[in-house]
N, C-alpha and C positions, 0 to 999 in steps of 0.2 A: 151304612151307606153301601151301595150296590157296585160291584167291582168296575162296571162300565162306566160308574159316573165317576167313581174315583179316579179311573183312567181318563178319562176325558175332561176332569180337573188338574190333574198333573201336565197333561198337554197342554190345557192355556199355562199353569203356572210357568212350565218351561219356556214359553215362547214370551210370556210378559216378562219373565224375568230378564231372557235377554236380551230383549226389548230393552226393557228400561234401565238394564247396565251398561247397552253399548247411547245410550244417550245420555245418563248419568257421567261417564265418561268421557262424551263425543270422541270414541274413538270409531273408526270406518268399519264396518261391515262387508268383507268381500264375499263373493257369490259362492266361496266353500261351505262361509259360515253362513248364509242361508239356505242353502242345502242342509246344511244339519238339522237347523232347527224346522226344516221343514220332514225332514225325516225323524228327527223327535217325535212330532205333531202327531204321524202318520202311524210311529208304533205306540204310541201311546194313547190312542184313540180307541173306541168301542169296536169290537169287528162287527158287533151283531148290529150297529148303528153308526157307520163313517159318517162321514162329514158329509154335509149335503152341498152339491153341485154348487151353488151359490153363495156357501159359505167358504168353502175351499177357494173360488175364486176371490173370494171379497179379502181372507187371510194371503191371498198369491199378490194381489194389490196393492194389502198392507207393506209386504216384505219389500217389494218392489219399486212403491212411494219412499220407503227408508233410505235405502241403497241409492236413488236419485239424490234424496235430499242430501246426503252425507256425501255421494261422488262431486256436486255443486259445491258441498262446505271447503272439500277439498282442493278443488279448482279454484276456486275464491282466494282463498288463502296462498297458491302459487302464483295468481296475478297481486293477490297484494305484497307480497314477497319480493317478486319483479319488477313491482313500480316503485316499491322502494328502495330497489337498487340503482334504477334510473334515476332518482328522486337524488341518491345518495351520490350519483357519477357527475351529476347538473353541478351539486352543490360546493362539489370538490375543487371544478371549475374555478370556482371566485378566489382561490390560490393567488396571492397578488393583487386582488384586487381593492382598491379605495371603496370601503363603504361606510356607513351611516348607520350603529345602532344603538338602539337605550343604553344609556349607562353614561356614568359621573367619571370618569378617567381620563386624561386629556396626556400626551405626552409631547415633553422638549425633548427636540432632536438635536440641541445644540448648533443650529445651524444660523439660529439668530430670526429665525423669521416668525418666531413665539407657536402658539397653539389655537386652533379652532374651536370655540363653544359654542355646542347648539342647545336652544333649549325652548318648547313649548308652552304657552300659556294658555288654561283655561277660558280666562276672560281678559280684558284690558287690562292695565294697570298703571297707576303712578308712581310707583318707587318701585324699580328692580336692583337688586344686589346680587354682584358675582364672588362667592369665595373661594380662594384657591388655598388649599393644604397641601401642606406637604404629607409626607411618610409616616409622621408621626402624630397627623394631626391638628398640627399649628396652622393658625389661618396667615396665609405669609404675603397674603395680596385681598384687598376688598373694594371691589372696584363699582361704583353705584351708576349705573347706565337708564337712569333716568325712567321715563314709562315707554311699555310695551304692548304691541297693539296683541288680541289676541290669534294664536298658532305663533308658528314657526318664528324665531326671532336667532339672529348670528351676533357673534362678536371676535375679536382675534385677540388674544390676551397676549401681551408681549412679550411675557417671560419673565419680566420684573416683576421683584418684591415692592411692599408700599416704600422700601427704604431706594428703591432705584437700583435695586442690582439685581443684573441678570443671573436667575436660577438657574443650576448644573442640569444636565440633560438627565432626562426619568421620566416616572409616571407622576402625576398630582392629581387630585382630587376636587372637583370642582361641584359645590353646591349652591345651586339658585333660589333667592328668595325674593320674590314679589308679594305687593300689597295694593287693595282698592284705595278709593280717597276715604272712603270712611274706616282704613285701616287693617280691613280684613283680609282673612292671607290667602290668595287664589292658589292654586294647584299648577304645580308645574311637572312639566314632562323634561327629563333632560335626553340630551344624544351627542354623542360623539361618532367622529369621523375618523377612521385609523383603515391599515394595509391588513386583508388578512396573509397572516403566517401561515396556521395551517391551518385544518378541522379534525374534530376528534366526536368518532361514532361512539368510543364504548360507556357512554351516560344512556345509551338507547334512541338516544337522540342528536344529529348533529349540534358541534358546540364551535362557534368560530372563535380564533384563537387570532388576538391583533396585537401587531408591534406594539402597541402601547400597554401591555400586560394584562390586558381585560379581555375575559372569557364569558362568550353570551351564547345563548340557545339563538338558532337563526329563527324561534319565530321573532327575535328581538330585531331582528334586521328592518328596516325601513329604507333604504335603499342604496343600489349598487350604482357606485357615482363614473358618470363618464372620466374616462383616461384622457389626463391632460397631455395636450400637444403644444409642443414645439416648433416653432417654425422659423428657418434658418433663412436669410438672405446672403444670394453668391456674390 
């Protein structure tokens, strides 16, 4: 092969190459490193046959289209950085606040006025059952609340066992079963209502952390419940 063409192969090799290793990598290309490669290009070309007018342009182009695309990937990834920080300042926010998400956890606060169940149904039903467990399991309440229409359905569990006595303050575990009339078992969605404590980023994702000992991703959230009011007469 003829010295020229060989040069003029080693020029694209060099310029493909690092091409396709700062893409391989997506790492950014500053305007040094296209200088080099463009002064590569330039000693490693034929002298008795440079680059023709149109192709030196269309290769100025290539470098140029790179170096945008990559300054874009760039900027991209600092706005989404930044709205995930706003994203992350919003959510810190609900500190304190009553909310409502998936999960079977219900806590007595000892204060006598029992716990909140929420829970979802697929379709209608004729027979629903509430189980409450304790810590280790044991079903220490089964309370049969009849049929339910289907979505969102409430109940307030009083805090007694099926024996009549009131449970020590904690977390308990509460699972729902319903059934059609011809017996078959509909799908249930359950939720709880609890204060968030705190939130915790380092899972990659916020995790809200509620009095009642349950730890949920906020896509689990279903919603932030208005702050009850008080109202005094003088």
């Amino acid at each position: 092969m003829p010295i020229n063409n060989v040069n003029a192969a080693t020029a694209q090799s060099v310029t493909d190459q690092a091409l396709s290793k700062a893409s391989e990598q997506d790492r950014s290309l500053d305007k040094t490193a296209f200088l080099k490669l463009l002064v590569a290009q330039m000693k490693n070309q034929d002298p008795l046959k440079p680059l023709e007018n149109a192709e030196f342009v269309a290769q100025l182009a290539q470098f140029s289209n790179l170096e945008q695309v990559m300054g874009i990937n760039s900027r991209l990834d600092q706005l989404s950085l930044q709205s995930q920080g706003m994203q992350n300042t919003q959510i810190a926010q609900m500190v304190g606040s009553s909310v409502t998400v998936n999960g079977t956890q219900v806590t007595l606060d000892g204060s006598g006025k029992g716990a909140a169940i929420g829970f979802s149904l697929q379709s209608p039903s004729t027979s629903t059952t509430i189980n409450v467990l304790d810590a280790e399991g044991n079903v220490i309440r089964k309370i049969d609340v009849g049929g339910k229409g289907t979505g969102l359905s409430k109940y307030t569990w009083d805090g007694k066992s099926d024996a009549g006595v009131m449970m020590p303050a904690g977390s308990y575990k509460v699972t729902v079963e319903a059934a059609a009339a011809n017996g078959a078992k509909i799908s249930v969605t359950q939720n709880v209502t609890g204060t968030v404590k705190s939130i915790a980023f380092d899972k990659g994702y916020p995790e809200l952390q509620l009095d009642n000992g349950l730890a949920v991703p906020v896509s689990d959230l279903l919603r932030v419940n208005a702050p009850t009011t008080t109202t005094t007469t003088p």
